[in-house]
Structure formats: C-alpha cells, structure tokens
C-alpha positions as CSV (number, residue, x, y, z in Angstrom):
1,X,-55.4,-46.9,10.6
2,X,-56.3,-50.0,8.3
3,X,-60.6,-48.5,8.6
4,X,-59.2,-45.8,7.8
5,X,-57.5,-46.7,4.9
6,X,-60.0,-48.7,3.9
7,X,-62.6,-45.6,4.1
8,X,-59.9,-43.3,1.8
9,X,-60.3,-46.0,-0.8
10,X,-63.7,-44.9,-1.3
11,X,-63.1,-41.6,-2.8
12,X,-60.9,-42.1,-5.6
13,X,-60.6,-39.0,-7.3
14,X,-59.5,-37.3,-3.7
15,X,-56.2,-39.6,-3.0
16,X,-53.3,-41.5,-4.3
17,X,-54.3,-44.7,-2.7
18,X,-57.0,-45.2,-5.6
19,X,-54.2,-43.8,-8.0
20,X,-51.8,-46.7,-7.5
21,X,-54.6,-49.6,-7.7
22,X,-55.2,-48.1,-11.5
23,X,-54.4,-50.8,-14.5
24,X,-51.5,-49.4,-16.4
25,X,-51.9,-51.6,-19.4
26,X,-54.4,-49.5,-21.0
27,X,-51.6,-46.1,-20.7
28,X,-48.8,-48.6,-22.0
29,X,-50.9,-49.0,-24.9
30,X,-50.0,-45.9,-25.7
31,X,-46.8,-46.7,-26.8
32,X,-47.0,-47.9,-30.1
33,X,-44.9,-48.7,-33.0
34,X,-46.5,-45.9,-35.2
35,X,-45.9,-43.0,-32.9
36,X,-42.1,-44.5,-32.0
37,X,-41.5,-44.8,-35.9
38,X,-42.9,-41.2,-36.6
39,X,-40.6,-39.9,-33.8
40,X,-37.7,-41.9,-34.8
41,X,-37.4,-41.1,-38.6
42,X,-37.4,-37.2,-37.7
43,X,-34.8,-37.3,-34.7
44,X,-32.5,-40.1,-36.6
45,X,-33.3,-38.2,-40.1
46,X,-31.1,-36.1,-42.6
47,X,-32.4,-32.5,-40.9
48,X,-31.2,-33.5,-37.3
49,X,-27.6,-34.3,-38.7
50,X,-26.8,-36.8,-36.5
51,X,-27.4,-34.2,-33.4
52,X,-24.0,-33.9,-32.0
53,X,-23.4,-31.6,-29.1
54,X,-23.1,-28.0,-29.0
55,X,-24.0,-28.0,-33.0
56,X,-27.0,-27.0,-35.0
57,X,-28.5,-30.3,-35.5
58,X,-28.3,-30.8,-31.7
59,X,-30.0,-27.8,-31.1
60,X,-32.9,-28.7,-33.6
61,X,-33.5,-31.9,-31.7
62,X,-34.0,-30.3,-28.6
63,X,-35.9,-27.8,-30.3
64,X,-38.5,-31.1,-31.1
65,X,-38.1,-33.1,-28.1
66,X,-39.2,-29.7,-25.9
67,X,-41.9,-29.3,-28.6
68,X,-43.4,-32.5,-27.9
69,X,-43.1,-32.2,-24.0
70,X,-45.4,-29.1,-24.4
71,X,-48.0,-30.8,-26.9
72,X,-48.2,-33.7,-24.3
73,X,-49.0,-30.9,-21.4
74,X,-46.0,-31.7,-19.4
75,X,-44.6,-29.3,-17.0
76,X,-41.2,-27.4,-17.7
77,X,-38.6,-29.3,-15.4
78,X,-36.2,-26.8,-15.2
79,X,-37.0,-23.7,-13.2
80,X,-39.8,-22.6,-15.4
81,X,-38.3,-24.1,-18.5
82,X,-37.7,-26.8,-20.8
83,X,-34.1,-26.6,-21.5
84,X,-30.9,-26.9,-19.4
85,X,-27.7,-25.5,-20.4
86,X,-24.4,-26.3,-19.7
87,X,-21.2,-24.9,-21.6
88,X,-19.3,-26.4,-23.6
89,X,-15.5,-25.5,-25.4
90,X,-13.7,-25.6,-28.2
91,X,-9.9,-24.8,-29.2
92,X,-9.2,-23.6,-32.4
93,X,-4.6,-23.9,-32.8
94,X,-3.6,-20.7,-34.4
95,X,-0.2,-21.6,-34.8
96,X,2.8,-23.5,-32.7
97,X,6.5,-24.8,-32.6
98,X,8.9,-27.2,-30.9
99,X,12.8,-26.0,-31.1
100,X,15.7,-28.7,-30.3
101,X,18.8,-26.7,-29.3
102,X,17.5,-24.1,-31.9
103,X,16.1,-26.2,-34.8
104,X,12.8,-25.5,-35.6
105,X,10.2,-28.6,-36.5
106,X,6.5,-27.2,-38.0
107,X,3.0,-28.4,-36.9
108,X,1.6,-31.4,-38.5
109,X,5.1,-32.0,-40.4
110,X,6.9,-33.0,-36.8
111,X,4.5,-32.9,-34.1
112,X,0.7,-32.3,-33.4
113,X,-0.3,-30.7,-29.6
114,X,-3.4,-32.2,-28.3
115,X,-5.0,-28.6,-28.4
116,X,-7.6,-29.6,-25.2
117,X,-4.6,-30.5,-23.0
118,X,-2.4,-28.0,-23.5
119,X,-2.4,-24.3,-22.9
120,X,-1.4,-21.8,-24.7
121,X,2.3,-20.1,-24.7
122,X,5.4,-21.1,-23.8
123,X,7.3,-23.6,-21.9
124,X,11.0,-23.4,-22.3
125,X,13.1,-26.6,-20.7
126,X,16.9,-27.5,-20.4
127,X,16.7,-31.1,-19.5
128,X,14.0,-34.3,-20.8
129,X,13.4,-37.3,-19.2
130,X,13.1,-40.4,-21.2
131,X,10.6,-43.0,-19.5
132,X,10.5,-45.8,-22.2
133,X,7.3,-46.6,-23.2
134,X,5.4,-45.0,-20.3
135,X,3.7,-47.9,-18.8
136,X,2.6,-47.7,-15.0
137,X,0.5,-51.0,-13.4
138,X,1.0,-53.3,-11.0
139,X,3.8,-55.2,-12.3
140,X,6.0,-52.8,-14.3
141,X,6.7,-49.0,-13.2
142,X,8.8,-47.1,-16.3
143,X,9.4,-44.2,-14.2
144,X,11.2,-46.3,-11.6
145,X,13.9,-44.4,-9.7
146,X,12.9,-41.1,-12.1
147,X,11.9,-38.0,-10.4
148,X,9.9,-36.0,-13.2
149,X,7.8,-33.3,-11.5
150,X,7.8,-30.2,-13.3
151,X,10.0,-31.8,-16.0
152,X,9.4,-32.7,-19.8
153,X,8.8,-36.4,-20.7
154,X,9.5,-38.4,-23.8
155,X,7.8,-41.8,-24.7
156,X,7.2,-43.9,-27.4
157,X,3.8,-44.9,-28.4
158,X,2.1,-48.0,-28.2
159,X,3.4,-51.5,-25.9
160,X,6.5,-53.6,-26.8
161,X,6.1,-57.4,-27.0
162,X,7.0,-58.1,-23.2
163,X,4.4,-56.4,-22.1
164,X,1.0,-57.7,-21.7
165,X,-2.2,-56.6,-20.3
166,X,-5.8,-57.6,-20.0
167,X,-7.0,-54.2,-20.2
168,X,-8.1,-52.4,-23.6
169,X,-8.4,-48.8,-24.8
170,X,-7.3,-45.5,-24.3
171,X,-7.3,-45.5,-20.5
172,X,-5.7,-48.6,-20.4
173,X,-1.7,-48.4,-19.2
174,X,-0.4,-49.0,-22.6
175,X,-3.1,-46.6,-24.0
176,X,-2.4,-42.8,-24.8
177,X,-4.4,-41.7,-22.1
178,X,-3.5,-44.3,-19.6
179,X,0.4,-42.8,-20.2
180,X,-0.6,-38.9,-19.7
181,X,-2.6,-39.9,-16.9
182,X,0.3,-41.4,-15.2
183,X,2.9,-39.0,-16.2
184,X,0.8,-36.3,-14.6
185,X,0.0,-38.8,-11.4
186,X,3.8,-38.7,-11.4
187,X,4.4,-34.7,-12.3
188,X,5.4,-34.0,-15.6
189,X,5.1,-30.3,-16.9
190,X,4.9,-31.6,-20.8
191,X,4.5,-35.4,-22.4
192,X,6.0,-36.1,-25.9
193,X,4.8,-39.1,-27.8
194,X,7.1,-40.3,-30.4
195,X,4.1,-41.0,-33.1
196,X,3.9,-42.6,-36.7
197,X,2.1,-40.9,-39.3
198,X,4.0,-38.0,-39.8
199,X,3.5,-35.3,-41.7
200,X,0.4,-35.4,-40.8
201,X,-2.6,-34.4,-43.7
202,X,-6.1,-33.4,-43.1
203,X,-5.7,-32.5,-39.5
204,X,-8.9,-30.9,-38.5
205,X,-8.9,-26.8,-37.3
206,X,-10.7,-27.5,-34.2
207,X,-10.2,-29.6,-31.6
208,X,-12.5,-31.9,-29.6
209,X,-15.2,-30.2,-27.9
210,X,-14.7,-30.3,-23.6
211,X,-16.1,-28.7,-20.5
212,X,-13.7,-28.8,-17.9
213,X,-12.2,-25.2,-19.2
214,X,-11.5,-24.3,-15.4
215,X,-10.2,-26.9,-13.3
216,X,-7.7,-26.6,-9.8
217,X,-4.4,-27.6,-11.5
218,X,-3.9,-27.6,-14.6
219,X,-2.8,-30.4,-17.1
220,X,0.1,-31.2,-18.5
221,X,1.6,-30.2,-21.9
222,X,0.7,-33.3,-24.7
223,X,2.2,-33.7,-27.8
224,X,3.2,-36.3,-30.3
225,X,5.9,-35.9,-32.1
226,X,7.6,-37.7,-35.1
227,X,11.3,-39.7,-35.0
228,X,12.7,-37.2,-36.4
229,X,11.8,-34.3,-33.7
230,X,12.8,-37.8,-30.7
231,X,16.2,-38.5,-33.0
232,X,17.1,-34.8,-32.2
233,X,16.2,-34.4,-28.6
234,X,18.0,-38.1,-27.4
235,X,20.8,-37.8,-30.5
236,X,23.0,-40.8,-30.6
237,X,21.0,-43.2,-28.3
238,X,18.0,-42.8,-30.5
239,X,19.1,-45.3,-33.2
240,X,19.0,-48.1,-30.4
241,X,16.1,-47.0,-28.5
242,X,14.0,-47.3,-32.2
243,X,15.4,-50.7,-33.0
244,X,14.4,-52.4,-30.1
245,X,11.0,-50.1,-29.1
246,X,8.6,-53.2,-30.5
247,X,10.5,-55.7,-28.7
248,X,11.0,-54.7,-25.2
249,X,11.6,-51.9,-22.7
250,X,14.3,-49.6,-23.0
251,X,15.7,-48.1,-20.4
252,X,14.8,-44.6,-18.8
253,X,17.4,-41.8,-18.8
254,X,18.0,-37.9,-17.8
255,X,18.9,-36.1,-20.9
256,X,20.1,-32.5,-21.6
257,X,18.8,-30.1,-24.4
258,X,17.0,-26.6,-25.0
259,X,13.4,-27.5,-25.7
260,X,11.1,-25.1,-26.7
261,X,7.5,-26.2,-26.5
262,X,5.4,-23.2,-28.0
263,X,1.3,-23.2,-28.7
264,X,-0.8,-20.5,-29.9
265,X,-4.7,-21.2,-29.6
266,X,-8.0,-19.9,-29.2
267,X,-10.7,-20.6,-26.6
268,X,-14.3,-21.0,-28.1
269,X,-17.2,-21.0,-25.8
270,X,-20.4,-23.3,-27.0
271,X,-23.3,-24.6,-25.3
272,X,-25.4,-27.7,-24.9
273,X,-28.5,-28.6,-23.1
274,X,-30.4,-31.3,-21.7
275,X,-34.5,-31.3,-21.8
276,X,-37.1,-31.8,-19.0
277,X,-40.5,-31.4,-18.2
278,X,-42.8,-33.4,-15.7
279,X,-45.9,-34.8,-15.3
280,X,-47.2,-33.7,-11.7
281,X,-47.4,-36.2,-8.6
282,X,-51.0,-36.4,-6.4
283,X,-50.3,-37.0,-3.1
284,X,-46.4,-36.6,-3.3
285,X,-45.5,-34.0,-4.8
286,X,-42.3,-33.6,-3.0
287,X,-40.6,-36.9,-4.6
288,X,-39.4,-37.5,-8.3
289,X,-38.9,-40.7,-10.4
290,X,-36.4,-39.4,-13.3
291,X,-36.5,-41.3,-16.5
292,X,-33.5,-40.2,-19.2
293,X,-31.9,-41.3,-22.2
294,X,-29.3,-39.0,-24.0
295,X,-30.7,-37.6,-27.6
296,X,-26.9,-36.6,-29.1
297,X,-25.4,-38.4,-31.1
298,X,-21.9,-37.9,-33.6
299,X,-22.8,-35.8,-36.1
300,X,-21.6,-35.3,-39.3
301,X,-18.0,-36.3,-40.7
302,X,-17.8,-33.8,-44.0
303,X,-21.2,-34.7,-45.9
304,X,-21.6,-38.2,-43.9
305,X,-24.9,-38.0,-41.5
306,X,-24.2,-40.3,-38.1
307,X,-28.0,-40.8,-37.6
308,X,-27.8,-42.3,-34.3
309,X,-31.2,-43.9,-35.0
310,X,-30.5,-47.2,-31.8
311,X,-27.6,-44.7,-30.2
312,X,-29.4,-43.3,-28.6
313,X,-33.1,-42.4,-30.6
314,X,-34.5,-45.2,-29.9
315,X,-34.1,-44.5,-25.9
316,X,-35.2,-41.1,-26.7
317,X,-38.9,-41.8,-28.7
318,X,-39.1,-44.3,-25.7
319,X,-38.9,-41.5,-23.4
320,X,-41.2,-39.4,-25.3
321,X,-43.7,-41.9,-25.7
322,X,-43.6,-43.4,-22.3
323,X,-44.2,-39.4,-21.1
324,X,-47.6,-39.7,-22.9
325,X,-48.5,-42.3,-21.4
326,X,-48.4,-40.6,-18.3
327,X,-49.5,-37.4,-19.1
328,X,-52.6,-39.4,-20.8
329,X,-52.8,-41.3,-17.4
330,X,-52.8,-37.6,-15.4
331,X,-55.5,-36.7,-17.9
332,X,-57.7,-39.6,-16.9
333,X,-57.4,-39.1,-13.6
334,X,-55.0,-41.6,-12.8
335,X,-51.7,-39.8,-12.6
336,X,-48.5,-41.0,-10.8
337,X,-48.4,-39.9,-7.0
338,X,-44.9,-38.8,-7.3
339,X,-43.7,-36.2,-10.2
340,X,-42.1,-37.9,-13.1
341,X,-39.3,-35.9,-14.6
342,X,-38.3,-36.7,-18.1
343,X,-35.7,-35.8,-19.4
344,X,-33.4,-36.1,-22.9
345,X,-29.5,-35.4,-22.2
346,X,-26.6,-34.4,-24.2
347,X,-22.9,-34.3,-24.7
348,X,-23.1,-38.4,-23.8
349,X,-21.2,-39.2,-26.6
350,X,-18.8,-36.8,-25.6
351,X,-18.2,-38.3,-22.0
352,X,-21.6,-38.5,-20.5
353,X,-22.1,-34.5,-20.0
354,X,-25.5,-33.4,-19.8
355,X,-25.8,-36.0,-17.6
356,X,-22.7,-35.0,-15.0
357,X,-24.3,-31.0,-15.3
358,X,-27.2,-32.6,-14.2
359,X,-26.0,-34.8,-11.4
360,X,-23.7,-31.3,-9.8
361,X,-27.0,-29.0,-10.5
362,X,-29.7,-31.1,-10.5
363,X,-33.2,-29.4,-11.2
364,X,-35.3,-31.3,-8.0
365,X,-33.7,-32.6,-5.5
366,X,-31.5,-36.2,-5.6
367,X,-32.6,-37.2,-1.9
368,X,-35.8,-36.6,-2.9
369,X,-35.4,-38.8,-6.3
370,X,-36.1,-42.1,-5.9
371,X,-34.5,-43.7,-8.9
372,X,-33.4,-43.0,-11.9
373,X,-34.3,-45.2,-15.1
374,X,-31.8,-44.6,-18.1
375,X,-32.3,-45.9,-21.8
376,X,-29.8,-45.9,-24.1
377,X,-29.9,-48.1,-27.1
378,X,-33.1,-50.4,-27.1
379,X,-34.3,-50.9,-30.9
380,X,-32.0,-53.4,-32.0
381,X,-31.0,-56.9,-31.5
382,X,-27.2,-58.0,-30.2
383,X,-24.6,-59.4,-32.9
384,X,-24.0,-62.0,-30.3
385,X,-27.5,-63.0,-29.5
386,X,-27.9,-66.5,-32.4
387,X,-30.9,-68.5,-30.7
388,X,-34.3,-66.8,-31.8
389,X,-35.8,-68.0,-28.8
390,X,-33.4,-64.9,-27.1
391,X,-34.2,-62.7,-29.0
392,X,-37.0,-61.2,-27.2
393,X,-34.9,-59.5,-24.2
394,X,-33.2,-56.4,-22.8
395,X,-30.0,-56.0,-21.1
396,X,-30.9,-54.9,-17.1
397,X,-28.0,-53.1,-15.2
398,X,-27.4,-51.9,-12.1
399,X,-30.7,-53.2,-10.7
400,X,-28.2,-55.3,-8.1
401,X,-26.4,-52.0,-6.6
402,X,-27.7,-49.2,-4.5
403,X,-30.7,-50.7,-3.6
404,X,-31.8,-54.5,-3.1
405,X,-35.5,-53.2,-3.6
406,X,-34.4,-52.3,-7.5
407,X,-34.3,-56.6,-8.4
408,X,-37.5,-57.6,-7.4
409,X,-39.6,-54.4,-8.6
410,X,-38.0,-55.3,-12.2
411,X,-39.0,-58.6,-12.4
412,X,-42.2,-58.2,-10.7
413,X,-43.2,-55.3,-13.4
414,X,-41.2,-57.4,-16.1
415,X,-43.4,-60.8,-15.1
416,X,-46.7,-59.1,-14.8
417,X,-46.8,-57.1,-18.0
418,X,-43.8,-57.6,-20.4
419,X,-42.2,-61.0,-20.2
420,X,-38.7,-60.2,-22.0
421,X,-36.1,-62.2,-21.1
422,X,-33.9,-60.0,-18.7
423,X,-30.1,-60.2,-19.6
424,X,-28.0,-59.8,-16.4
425,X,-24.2,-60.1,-18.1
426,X,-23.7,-56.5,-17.9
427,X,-24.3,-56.8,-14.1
428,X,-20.9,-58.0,-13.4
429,X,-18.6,-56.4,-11.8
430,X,-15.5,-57.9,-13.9
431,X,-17.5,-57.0,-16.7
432,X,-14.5,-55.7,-19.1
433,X,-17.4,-52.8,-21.3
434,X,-17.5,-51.8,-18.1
435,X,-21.1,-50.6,-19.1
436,X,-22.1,-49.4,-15.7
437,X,-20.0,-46.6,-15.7
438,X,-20.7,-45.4,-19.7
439,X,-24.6,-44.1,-19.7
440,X,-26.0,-41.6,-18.1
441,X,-27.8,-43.8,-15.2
442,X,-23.4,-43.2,-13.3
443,X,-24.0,-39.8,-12.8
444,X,-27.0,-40.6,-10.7
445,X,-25.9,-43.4,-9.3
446,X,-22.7,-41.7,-8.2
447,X,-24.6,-39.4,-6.4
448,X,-26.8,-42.2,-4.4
449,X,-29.8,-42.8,-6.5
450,X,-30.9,-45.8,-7.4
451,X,-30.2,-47.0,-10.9
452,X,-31.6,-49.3,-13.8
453,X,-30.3,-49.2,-17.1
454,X,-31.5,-50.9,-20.1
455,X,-29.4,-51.5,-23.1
456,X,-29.5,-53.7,-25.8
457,X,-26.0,-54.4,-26.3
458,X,-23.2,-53.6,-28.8
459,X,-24.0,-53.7,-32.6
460,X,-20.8,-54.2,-33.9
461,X,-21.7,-53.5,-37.6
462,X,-23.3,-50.3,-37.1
463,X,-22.4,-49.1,-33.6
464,X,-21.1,-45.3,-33.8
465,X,-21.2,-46.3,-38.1
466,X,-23.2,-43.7,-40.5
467,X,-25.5,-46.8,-40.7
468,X,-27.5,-46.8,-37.5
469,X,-30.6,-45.6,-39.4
470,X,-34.1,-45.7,-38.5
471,X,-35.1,-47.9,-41.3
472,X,-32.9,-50.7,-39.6
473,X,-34.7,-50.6,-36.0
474,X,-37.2,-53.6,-34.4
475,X,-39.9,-51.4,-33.8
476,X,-41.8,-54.4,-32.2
477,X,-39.5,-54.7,-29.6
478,X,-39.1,-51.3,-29.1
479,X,-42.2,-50.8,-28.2
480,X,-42.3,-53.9,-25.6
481,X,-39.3,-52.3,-24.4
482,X,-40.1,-48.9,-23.5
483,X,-43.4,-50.3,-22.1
484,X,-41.3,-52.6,-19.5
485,X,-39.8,-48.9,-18.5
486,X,-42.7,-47.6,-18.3
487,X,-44.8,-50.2,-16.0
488,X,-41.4,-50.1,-13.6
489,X,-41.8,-46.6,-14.0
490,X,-45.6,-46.8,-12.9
491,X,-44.7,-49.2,-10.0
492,X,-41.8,-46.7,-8.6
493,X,-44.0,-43.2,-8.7
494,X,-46.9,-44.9,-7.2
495,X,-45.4,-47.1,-4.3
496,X,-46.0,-45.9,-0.9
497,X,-41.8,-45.3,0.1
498,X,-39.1,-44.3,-1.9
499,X,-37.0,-46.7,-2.9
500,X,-34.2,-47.8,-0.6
501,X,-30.6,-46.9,-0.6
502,X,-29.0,-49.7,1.3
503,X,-25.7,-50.9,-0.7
504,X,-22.8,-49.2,-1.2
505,X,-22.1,-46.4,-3.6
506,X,-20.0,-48.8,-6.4
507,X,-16.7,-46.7,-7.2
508,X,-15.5,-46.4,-11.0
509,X,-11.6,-48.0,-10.8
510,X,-9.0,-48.4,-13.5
C-alpha cells in the first residue's frame, strides 16, 4: 500500500492525494479587504433594507448572493438550483373581543391577543383559574394543588420581590414566555396577562412572522389584558391581589364568570429561502463540508434601515469570499476532494429558520457531512475586550462537542496560518448567552454534525441597533477571520476521513 501511494503521488492532476499536499495560502489570499468591503456596503446598504425575512429587501439579497455564486462558477446546491424555500406566515387581526358576564372590553383599549398564538373564533368559558404570577421552577410551583387543563388562566405580569432567579429573558420562569409555556405544560385552553400600558397606541396590523402554521396540538389562547378587564373577571378580591402583586405571591383561586374570548384573523402565507451552490469534490465526491452564515437581518422599523452590516454581513461576504477561494483553487487544479456546500440562510433572526428547514430537508446528505462551519458576526471587536494586545481574536464554539477531532484541527489550521487568539468563553456549558444554541451551527449539530462557530461577541452599542453599518466594520480582521475559516475549511474537505462523531449530542435545556 505505502509504494503504492507513494507511486499515486506522482501524477498529480489524476488524484486527491496531490490535491491535499497544495499550499492554501496563495487561495486565502483571495480574500481580501477590498472585495469584503465591495460586498459588504451593497448587502448592509440602503437598497437591501436591512434584509429581513420573507420581505423584499431579503429577497434582493438573495437575488445577489446567488448572483455571485454563479459568477464564481459554483454549482447550484439545491437540486438544480440556487435557492431553497421554506414558508413562512403572517396573521393579520381583523377584529376581536373579551365579554365579562356580558360587558364588552375593545382591542387595544382592554386587551391585545398575541395573534401567532391564538386561533381564530371563539372560546366561551364559565369558570377562570387565577395562578398568581405564573411562575413554575424548581423551588416555587403557582399552580400548586390547581388542576387547569382545558381551563382559562389569569396571571399577572412580571415577578414579585420574593422571587428571584438567575435566569433572564422571555423563556425565563418569570418571563412571558416562560409562563405560557408552563401553563400549557400544565393544560390551559387560554392565558390572560394582566398588562400595563393600556390602551394601547400604535399597535402594528400584522403580527410576527412564524412557520410552525401546522403543528400536532395546538397552542393555547394568549392574551394580555388590562386591570380593568382582571378587576372584572376576579371582582372584589382584585383590589388586594393588585396591592400586594410587586411584593409577593398571592394566592391561586377557582373563580366563576362567563368569559368570552373572541378573535377574528387572517392567515398570510410568505416565503423565505436559504442559498447554496458548491464547488465539486475530486476523489470524494460523495462527502460535503457545509460552510453557512445567515444573510437576514431586521429590516426596516417605518423609514429606519437595520443594516445588519456585523449581524450577520460580515459572516456572509466571508462566505462569499472564502467560496472564491475555492472555486479559484478548483480552477487551478487544486480543488477540495470533498464538495464544499456554501450556503447563506434566513429567517435567523427570526428563530434560526432557514437553518431548522435545512437541518429536516437537508439538500446532501447529514451522514455524509462532515462538519459544518457557521459564521455569524466576525467584523467587529467585543465591548468587553479593553487590552489591545486581545484584540486580534475570534470567539470558537462548539469545537469541544461532537467530535474531539474538531479542537486540534482548529488550532492546528489557526497556528499554521492565522494566529488569532482563540476565545473559548462561549464554550461553557453554564455559559448564561447560551450561544451554542442561537446560530445556525444547533440545527446541524442537533442532527450529529460536527460544529464550529465563530462569533465575535456582543456589541452592545450597536447589536440589533440601526447603527451596525458597514462603514463601522474592522475589515482587517475580517479578512484574517474568514481566512482562519477557510484554511479549517481546506484542512476538513481535503483530509483522508470524515470527521468523527464521538461525544454526545449536547441537548438545549431551560
């Protein structure tokens, strides 16, 4: 075997042995700070308009991205195509009510439905259940003793003062979503939030864009509703439920009263799609490297443009670029052994989409992927970083789970060629951003693929802010970067075995 090996290296341009012994610094030179600023100022610029899902300027983005996989000669990745579409909804609320014993409150005045949660028509109900402040952990059940299936519930928003919690955000137990969740973990038909704010002004026509239109049960009713709808439905105990809600728990109770929960909507279908083409493999053409970073951003809030320019274009001109590097490597004879699929994703902003179509319908096949490398947000420099001597580095994660192979490839590559410093706090697994589980590397990675993510961390001045323009990016370390991608990149299509898949699948938990 080793003579003949050693006899195969003679012909070069007949195998994939030569292939892998090629220097990759002269296709990573490719990637330069002209070409990622010319990309960057026309995806992150007034014409895209900020390239939120299912919209316009998403659709013009794709429109570009696709236009440069074809200049570059890549292959389309999907089926004969460049684009993959997914749907995506929209409710528009028509009209709806809530009657107390026959007293009528309006929309917006008394109460608002979340128009994605619940359906249309009519729920009628002759008894509530009032759960407090609808908090479920470890430590502190506010349904205790309550059976609620199939019943209407009432909480109040927000925590009272005896209760604390390490966790933040929505899904946390004191957060909006953290409550439904529960209270449909628990059985409730309907979940009324006693709100501030009312009336409410300004509230949009349309509600947040989803996907999930058909699903094997369906949710719960949510609304929030104002003190004067909760003063009605609970009636004399109210005035000492509302004077004490900051403080500390109230207790839970059965109540009786006609409630009339009523919802008029309409269902608008929308579309998105992710974009892929591929540069070929040699020798194995039956294995894929993917390489993504999501192109969608938030669009525009009336006249105000969210460029998106770090989150995510600067992942995406990575991609771009580092795909013409390899089609310029193909071209020259030294192309990868296995195909390299490149693709931009959307709807990640939205909950990471594109990404999840992807990972249930994926284009080539995941046992035959052998890792996925994910950018999102690599043109900027960290709030937190001070020292200048750190400044030169890029957030790694994930390169520690499904595969101990992932480590020491990265650093090898990272040594050889790039020499960033390679940041490893995201790696923890009591890591509170829980950034793991919020790019599009999770929906490969939930499926078994290995995963490496690079990031550049959270921006706090201009993260998700009208002010992540292009102007504002370090195209310098950009560029250094997206080459570090690509060289790992170079070193996982052209090794002999896929990578390995030894650890255990890690599991998103609350």
């Amino acid at each position: 075997m080793r003579k003949i090996l050693l006899l195969l290296g003679l012909f070069p341009a007949a195998t994939g042995f030569a292939q892998k012994k090629a220097n990759p610094q002269k296709f990573a030179a490719t990637i330069t700070e002209e070409d990622l600023r010319t990309h960057l100022f026309i995806l992150a610029g007034p014409e895209m308009e900020g390239r939120e899902t299912a919209t316009e300027g998403q659709r013009k983005a794709a429109a570009y991205i696709e236009d440069q996989f074809k200049k570059l000669g890549l292959l389309p990745g999907n089926q004969g195509a460049y684009q993959m579409s997914f749907p995506v909804y929209r409710d528009s609320i028509l009209g709806g009510t809530i009657k107390v014993n026959e007293t009528s409150f309006s929309i917006n005045k008394d109460f608002l439905p979340n128009a994605r949660m619940t359906r249309n028509g009519d729920y009628y109900f002759s008894e509530f259940v009032f759960a407090g402040h609808g908090i479920v952990d470890g430590n502190r059940d506010d349904y205790n003793g309550l059976n609620v299936k199939g019943k209407a519930v009432v909480i109040l928003d927000d925590k009272p003062a005896d209760y604390t919690t390490q966790q933040k955000g929505a899904m946390a137990p004191s957060g909006l979503y953290g409550k439904y969740q529960k209270a449909v973990e628990k059985g409730a038909a309907a979940l009324l939030v006693v709100s501030g704010g009312f009336p409410r002004t300004n509230v949009p026509a349309l509600g947040n864009m989803y996907v999930n239109l058909y699903s094997a049960e369906q949710n719960a009713a949510l609304y929030s509703i104002s003190a004067a709808v909760a003063e009605k439905l609970i009636g004399s105990d109210w005035a000492a439920i509302a004077s004490k809600a900051t403080s500390t728990a109230s207790p839970a109770k059965l109540y009786k009263a006609n409630l009339l929960l009523q919802l008029n909507k309409q269902v608008q279908a929308l579309e998105s799609t992710n974009v892929l083409g591929y540069v070929e493999g040699s020798d194995k053409k039956d294995e894929w490297l993917v390489v993504t970073a999501h192109y969608d951003h938030l669009g525009k809030r009336g006249n105000v443009i969210y460029y998106g320019a770090d989150d995510d274009g600067s992942g995406t001109v990575g991609v771009i670029e580092m795909a013409e590097a390899f089609a310029k490597a193909k071209a020259a004879g030294n192309g990868p052994r296995r195909n390299v699929l490149f693709m931009a994703v959307s709807g990640e902003e939205k909950g990471l989409w594109g990404s999840a179509w992807y990972g249930d319908n994926p284009a080539v096949p995941l046992e035959k992927t052998t890792a996925n490398l994910n950018i999102d947000m690599i043109g900027r420099v960290d709030t937190e970083r001070k020292s200048a001597d750190t400044l030169s580095y890029v957030y790694v994660v994930g390169d520690d789970k499904l595969s101990t192979e992932l480590k020491p490839l990265s650093e090898a590559a990272n040594k050889k060629y790039t020499k960033l410093t390679l940041d490893y706090k995201f790696n923890d697994p009591n890591d509170q951003n829980r950034i793991y589980f919020r790019s599009d590397h999770y929906n490969f990675a939930r499926k078994g693929v290995p995963v490496i993510f690079y990031y550049d961390g959270m921006l706090k001045a201009d993260y998700h802010m009208p002010t992540d323009t292009p102007d504002k990016i370090n195209y310098s370390l950009l560029k250094k970067r997206a080459q570090l991608v690509f060289y790992t990149a170079w070193e996982m299509a052209n090794r002999e075995q896929m990578m390995k898949r030894d650890l255990e699948i890690p599991t998103m938990t609350r």
